[in-house]
C-alpha positions, -999 to 999 in steps of 0.1 A, spaced: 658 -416 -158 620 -420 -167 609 -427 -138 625 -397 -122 612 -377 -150 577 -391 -144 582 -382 -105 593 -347 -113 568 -341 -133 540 -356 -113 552 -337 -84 549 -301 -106 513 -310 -114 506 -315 -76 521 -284 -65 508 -263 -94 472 -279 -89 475 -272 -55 482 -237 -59 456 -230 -81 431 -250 -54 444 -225 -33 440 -193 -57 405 -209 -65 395 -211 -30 411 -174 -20 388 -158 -49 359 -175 -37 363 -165 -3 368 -129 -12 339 -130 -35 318 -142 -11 330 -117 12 318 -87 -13 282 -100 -20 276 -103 18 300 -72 33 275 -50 11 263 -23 35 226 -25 44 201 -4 27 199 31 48 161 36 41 149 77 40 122 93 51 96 93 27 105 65 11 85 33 -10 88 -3 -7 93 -12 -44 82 -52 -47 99 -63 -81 108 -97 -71 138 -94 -95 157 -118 -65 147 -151 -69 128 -165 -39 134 -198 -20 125 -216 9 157 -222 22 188 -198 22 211 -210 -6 245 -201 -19 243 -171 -46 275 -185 -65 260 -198 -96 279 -211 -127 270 -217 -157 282 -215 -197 293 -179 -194 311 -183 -162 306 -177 -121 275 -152 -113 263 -140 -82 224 -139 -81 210 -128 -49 180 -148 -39 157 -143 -13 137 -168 11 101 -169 21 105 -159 56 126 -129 45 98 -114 22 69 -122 46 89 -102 74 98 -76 52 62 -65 44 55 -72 81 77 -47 89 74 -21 60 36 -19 75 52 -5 113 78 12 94 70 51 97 99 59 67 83 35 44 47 50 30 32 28 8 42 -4 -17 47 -1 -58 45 -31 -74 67 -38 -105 73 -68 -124 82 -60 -154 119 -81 -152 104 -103 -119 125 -140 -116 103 -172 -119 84 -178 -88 54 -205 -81 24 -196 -74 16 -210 -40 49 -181 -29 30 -156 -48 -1 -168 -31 15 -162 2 37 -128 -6 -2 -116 -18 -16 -128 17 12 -102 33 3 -73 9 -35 -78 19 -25 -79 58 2 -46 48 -30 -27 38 -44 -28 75 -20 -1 81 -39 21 61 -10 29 39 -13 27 -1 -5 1 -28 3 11 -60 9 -16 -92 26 -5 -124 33 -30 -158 41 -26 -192 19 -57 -191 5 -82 -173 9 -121 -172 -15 -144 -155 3 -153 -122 19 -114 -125 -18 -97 -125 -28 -122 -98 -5 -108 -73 -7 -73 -88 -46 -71 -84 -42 -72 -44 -34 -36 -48 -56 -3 -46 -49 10 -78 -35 -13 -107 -22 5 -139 -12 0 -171 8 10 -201 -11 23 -229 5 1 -253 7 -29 -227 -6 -61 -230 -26 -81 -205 -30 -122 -203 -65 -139 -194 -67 -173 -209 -75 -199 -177 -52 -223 -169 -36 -255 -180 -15 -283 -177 6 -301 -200 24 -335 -197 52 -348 -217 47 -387 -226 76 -410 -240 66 -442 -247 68 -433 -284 103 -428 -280 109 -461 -261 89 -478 -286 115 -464 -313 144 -470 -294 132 -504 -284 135 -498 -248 112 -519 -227 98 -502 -195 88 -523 -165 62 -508 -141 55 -518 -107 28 -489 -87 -3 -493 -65 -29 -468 -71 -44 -459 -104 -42 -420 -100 -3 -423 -95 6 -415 -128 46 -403 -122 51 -436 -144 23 -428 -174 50 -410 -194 69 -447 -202 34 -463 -205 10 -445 -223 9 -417 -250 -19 -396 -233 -34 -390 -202 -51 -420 -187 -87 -412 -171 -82 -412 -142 -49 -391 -149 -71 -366 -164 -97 -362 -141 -72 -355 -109 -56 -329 -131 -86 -311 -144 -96 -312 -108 -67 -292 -104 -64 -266 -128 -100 -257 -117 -92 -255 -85 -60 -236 -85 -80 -211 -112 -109 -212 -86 -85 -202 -64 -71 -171 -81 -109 -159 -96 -121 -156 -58 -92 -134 -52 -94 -111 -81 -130 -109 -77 -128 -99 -43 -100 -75 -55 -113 -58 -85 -154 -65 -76 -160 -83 -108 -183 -117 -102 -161 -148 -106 -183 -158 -135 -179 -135 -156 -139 -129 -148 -142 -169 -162 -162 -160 -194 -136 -132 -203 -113 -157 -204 -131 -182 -220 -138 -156 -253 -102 -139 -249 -119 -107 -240 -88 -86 -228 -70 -79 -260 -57 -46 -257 -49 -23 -228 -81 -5 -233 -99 -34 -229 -84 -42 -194 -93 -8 -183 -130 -10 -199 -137 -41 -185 -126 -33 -148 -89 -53 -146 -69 -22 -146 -81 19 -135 -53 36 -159 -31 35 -188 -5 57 -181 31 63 -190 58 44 -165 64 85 -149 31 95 -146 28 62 -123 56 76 -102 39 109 -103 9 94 -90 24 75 -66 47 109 -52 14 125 -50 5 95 -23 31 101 -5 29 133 1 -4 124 18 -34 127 -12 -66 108 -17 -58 77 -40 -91 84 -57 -87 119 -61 -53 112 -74 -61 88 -98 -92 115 -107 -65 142 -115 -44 113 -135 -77 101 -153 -85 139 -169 -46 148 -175 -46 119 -200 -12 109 -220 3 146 -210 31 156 -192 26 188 -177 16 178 -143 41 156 -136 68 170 -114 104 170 -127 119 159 -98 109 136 -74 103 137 -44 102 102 -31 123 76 -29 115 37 -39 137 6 -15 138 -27 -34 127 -59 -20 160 -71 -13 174 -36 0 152 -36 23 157 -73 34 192 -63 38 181 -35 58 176 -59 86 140 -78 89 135 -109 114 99 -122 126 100 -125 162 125 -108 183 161 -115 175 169 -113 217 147 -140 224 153 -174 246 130 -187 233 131 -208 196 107 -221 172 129 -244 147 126 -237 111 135 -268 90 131 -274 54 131 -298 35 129 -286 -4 136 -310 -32 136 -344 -42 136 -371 -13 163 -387 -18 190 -414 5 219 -396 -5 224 -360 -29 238 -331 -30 227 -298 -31 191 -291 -43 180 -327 -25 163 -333 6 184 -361 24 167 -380 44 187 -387 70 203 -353 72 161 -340 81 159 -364 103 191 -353 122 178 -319 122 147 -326 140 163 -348 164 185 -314 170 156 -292 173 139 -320 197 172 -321 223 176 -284 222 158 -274 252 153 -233 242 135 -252 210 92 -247 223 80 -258 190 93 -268 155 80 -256 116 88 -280 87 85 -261 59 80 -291 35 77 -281 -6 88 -312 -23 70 -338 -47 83 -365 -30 107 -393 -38 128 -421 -19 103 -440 3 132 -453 28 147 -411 30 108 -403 38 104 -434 64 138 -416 82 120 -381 83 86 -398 95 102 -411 124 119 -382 135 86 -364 132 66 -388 155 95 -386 183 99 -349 181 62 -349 182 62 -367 215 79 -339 234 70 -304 214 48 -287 188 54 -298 154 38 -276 125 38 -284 90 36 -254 64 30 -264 29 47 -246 -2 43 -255 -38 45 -293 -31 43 -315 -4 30 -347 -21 40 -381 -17 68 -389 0 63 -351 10 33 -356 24 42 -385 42 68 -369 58 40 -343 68 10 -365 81 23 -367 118 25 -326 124 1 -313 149 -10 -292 128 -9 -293 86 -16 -253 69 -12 -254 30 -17 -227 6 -47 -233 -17 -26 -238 -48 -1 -262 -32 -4 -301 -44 -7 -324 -20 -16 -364 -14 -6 -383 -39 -9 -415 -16 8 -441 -35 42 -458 -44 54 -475 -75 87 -489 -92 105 -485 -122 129 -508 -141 139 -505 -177 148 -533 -204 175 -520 -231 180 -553 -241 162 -546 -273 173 -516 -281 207 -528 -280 203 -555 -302 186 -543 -324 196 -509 -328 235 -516 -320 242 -551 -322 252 -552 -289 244 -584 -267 250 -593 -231 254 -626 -213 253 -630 -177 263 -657 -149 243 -660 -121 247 -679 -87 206 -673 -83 182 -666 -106 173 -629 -94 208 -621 -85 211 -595 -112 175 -578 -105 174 -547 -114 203 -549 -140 189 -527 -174 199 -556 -202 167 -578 -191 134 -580 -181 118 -588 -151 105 -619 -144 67 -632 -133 85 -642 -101 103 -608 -96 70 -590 -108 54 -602 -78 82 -600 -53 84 -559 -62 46 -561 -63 46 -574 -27 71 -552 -17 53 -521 -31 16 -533 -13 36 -533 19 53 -496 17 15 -488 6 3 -502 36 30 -486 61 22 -455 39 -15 -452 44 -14 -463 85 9 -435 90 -16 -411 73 -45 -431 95 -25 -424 124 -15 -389 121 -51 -374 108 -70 -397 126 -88 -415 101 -89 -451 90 -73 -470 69 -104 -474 40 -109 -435 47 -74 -429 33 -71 -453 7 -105 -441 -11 -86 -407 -15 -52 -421 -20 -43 -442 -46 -15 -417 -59 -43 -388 -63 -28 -354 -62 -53 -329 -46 -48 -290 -43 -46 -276 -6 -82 -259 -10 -93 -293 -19 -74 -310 4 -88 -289 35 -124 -306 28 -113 -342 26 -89 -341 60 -54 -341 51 -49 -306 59 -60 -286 91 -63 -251 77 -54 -227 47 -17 -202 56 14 -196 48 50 -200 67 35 -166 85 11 -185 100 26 -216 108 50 -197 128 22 -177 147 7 -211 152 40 -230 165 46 -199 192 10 -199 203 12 -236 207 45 -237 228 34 -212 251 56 -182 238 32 -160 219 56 -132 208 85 -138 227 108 -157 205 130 -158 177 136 -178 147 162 -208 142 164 -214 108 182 -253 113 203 -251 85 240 -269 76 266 -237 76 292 -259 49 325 -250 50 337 -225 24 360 -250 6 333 -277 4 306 -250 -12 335 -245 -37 339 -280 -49 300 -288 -51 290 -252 -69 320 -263 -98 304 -298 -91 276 -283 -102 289 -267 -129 280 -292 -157 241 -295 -146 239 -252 -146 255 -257 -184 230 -279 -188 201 -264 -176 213 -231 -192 213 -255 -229 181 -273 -225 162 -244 -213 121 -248 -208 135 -287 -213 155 -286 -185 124 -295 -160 117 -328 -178 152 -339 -183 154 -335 -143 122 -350 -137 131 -381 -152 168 -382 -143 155 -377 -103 130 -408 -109 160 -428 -125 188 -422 -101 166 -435 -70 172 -472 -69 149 -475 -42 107 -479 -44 95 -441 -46 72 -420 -32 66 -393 -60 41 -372 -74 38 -369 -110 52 -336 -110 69 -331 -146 39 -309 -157 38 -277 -166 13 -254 -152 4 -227 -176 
């Protein structure tokens, strides 16, 4: 009778579990089909392309389900290649007459993306048509991509930040020390400081040069463009920030950063009167003398503003859709890792996608689109390999994002061709270990002990509850020098330099992409725009092809179970906040049980 009762009831929970699987799934489905039967944007005469950046922007297309403490969202995000070819097109389109610039409630975004999106505004104003920027006040990396326009204004209240740049880096060993928690540290090169947070409890020299290198260069970077901009002398945009000049609105407007304050509908006032075809600087006169009124500005207007992602859903491609002819678009945008879910780069599932772009004979050339700090030194050996054979037979062009250091610059050094964006960090030649002893902290802080068996005396390497010994020391040590070898000949190989050349500016050294230009591990400065431009020019097609984004298209069911696998990290993330980067930055390092291939990436750029 138990049993049977135990079958029954097993049987129920089956069926009912099964039927909410099913219920699950069904809702999911029709979800999905909601977010993506919306109708496209129907953009009208007269109209503005209103650049808010309120989606959030990736390289690769992702899934828009996100979960987290409150429940299942959909956040629409948007990827590179959709925003470059938006502007591209807003610049031909006769219905869309100028750009507004708005981010007031703009989603995180690095600043080698905004680097590029400002590149496409710049090339946008070769159509002769206007851009407008509007804020209730300005951040750093916000006024950076704001200044590209012809008329930058402010709130009268706003607020407006110039302070430089910097970076901070969180260090542990304290804690360790507390807990009793021994780290062992195995790396080759002195400037590869991914480990320094379980070592030291500062910066090491050598730690501290490379990143004051690049802060300076990445705020070198950004002073060229707003000088260029705004026509004030990079010096002196520097000694503003040095004495926290810009304090108030009216300072950013008396020392040249802004050319208004004005009210949120006098700026779409101004911007009607632009499209209705006046002189910007007879508008801006007229806005100038009318002051903080509101008699001149029309009660109705007369214009119409298209966001960002309306207009992407209006239907934007680079290249024409029709074509024959393909230029692969790969990514690889994460962690390198053997084996991962979503958020990872896999190395062997990049390597199978460049072996499918390489057999596919409408493929001419091939883009990896590579922003990752690097990780799994085996994944990045995989992706290297596929790189050199589909090298063989087509184009291969590397574009650089944010990151592409380490093992994501090892996975780059065999392109044809390397562009970078001037903020992105690259190199970071170098590999290192990491084992940790919680024998101590055990003990000592739990009374727990363990004892082990062993057949051989390394036969439980790696295990957390001892050290390693001299013998082991050496045998990782050996093990690293060789990946550090491979490493550094495939960089030799692909940029044609030697093997002393490459070491002298590897050693784990993380370089910015402007600086990386003048020491030869990249070929030029540009965006994914570019790289495309360059991939059809060098396989023969010019402007006759189309884009083939290689991506995996999951079933619906398996996107299900991963986004509620990935429930408990999006809780997580949602709890720990500003946290939530370090807490991943070590968790990636400790999940690889392999040597890595990282950059020290858990900083915070500020």
């Amino acid at each position: 009778m138990t049993f049977m009762k135990t079958f029954w009831a097993a049987l129920l929970a089956c069926v009912v579990s099964g039927i909410i699987l099913t219920l699950m799934s069904f809702l999911f489905l029709a979800s999905m089909a909601a977010v993506f039967s919306e109708p496209p944007a129907v953009v009208k005469t007269n109209s503005v392309l209103k650049i808010d950046l309120t989606s959030r922007i990736t390289d690769a297309p992702n899934s828009p389900l996100a979960f987290g403490l409150t429940g299942v969202t959909f956040n629409r995000t948007n990827t590179m290649l959709q925003v470059i070819a938006a502007i591209e097109k807003a610049a031909a389109d006769n219905n869309i007459k100028g750009i507004y610039i708005d981010l007031t409630d703009a989603a995180p975004v690095n600043i080698a993306n905004v680097e590029e999106i400002r590149k496409a505004i710049l090339q946008f104003k070769q159509s002769g048509k206007f851009v407008v920027s509007y804020g209730d006040s300005y951040s750093q990396l916000g006024y950076y991509l704001s200044s590209v326009a012809d008329v930058v204004l402010l709130n009268p209240v706003g607020d407006m930040d110039w302070r430089g740049m910097s970076m901070s880096v969180m260090f542990y060993k304290g804690l360790l020390d507390k807990l009793g928690v021994k780290p062992e540290i195995i790396r080759h090169g002195s400037f590869k400081s991914a480990v320094e947070p379980y070592m030291l409890t500062s910066m090491s020299p050598e730690n501290r040069l490379q990143y004051t290198t690049l802060v300076e260069s990445i705020w070198g970077a950004i002073l060229e463009d707003v000088s260029s901009s705004r026509g004030i002398d990079q010096a002196t945009l520097s000694g503003y920030a040095s004495d926290l000049t810009i304090r108030s609105a009216s300072d950013a407007r008396d020392y040249g950063f802004v050319d208004a304050l004005v009210y949120r509908d006098q700026a779409h006032w101004f911007i009607g009167e632009l499209v209705k075809g006046a002189s910007t600087e007879g508008t801006l006169s007229q806005l100038r003398a009318m002051g903080l009124e509101t008699g001149k500005v029309e009660k109705k207007q007369r214009h119409e503003y298209v966001s960002l992602a309306e207009y992407i859903s209006s239907g934007v491609s680079l290249g024409r859709r029709t074509s024959k002819n393909k230029i692969a678009l790969i990514y690889a945008e994460g962690g390198i890792v053997d084996s991962g879910g979503d958020g990872d780069v896999v190395g062997r599932d990049v390597a199978a996608k460049l072996a499918r772009a390489r057999q596919d004979e409408k493929t001419k050339a091939v883009v990896l689109r590579v922003n990752s700090p690097g990780g799994s030194a085996l994944a990045s050996e995989l992706i290297w390999r596929e790189m050199e054979l589909t090298r063989a037979v087509k184009p291969v062009i590397v574009s650089m994002g944010m990151y592409a250091a380490s093992g994501g610059y090892y996975i780059s050094c065999p392109a044809d061709i390397i562009l970078t964006d001037r903020t992105t960090l690259t190199g970071s030649i170098g590999v290192f270990g990491i084992l940790f002893d919680i024998s101590g902290a055990m003990k000592d802080k739990l009374g727990i002990t363990v004892d082990i068996v062993r057949t051989n005396p390394s036969a439980d390497l790696g295990s957390i509850y001892r050290g390693v010994t001299p013998v082991e020391r050496e045998a990782i040590q050996q093990m690293i020098e060789e990946i550090y070898d491979t490493f550094v000949n495939h960089v030799a190989d692909g940029r044609n330099m030697t093997w002393d050349e490459v070491d002298n500016i590897g050693g784990g050294r993380v370089w910015t992409g402007a600086d990386a230009l003048g020491i030869g591990l990249v070929d030029g400065i540009g965006g994914l725009r570019d790289a495309l431009s360059l991939a059809a020019d060098r396989g023969g097609i010019a402007d006759d092809f189309r884009v083939w984004q290689v991506i995996e298209q999951p079933d619906p069911i398996a996107v299900l179970l991963q986004q509620l696998g990935g429930a408990r990290a999006a809780s997580i993330k949602e709890e720990l906040g500003d946290m939530y980067m370090e807490y991943k930055a070590v968790k990636d390092m400790l999940d690889q049980e392999t040597l890595q291939a990282r950059m020290p990436y858990n900083f915070v750029i500020e």
